[in-house]
N, C-alpha and C positions, 0 to 999 in steps of 0.2 A: 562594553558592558556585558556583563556574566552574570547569570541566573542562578541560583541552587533553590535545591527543593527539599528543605529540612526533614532529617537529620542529614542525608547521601549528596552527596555529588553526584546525581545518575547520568548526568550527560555532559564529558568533554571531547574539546575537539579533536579532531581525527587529525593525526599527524599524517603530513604526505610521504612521509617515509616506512609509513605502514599502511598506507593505502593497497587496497585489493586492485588488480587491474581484472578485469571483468572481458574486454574484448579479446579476440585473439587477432593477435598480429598488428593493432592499431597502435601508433603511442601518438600519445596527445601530450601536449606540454604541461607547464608546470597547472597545475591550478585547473586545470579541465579533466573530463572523462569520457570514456571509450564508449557507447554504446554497443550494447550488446551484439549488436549487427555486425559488427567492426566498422560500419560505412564511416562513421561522423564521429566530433568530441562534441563534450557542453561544458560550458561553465559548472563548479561542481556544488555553485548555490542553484544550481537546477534542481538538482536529483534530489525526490523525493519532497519536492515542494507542493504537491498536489495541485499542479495543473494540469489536469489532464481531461477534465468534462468537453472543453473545444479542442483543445490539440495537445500534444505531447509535445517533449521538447526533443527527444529523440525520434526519429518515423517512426521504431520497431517498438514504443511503448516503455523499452526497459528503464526507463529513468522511472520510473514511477511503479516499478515489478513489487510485489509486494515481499518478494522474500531477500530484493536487495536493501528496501525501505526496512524492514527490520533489522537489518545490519548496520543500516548504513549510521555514523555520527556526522550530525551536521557540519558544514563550515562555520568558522565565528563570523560571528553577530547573527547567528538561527540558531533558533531550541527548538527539541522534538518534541512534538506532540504526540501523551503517553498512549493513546488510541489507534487513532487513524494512521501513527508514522510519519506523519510527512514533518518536514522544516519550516518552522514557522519564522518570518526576521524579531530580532527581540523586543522591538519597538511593542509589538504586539502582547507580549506577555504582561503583563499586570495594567493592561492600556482600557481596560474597564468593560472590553466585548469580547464574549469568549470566541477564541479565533478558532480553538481546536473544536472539534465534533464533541467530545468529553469534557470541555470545559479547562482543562488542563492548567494552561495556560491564565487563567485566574484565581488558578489555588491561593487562600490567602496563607498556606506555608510557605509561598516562594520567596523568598527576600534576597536583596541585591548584595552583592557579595565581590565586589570590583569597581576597576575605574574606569 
């Protein structure tokens, strides 16, 4: 399921073939990401998910850095939320609670636009 938010497509997915690699020297497999440390990968439905009030997903906080969260495009099945940045899953988007800090997420311009 795919979200737009009339008139623009502001947000599609980030192909792995133009993904940033961000660590030096780590390679993570398909579908994961380097934290900035180089120590570790995550899942790349981590980053920028706003978990990070108890713990981060990487030690060194960079899954959650706010100037990678403005770059970053989600993986499918999360929409960004146009504030705070993070990845929301799309279950969430028109699900009747606004999930994002801005409300984002229950604009009623968003109409569903996929299968």
């Amino acid at each position: 399921m795919r979200f737009q938010k009339i008139p623009f497509l502001k947000y599609a997915p980030l192909l792995l073939s133009t993904m940033w690699c961000y660590s030096a020297g780590l390679s993570c497999p398909n579908g994961e990401w380097g934290c900035l440390d180089g120590k570790e990968c995550i899942s790349q439905a981590f980053i920028c998910d706003g978990n990070h009030e108890d713990t981060y997903h990487c030690s060194d906080g960079s899954d959650e850095d706010p100037a990678i969260c403005a770059q970053w495009n989600c993986t499918a099945a999360y929409w960004k939320c146009e504030t705070d940045l993070r990845c929301i899953e799309e279950y969430h988007v028109c699900g009747g609670t606004e999930t994002c800090s801005d409300g984002a997420d229950e604009d009623p311009s968003i109409v569903f636009i996929g299968s």
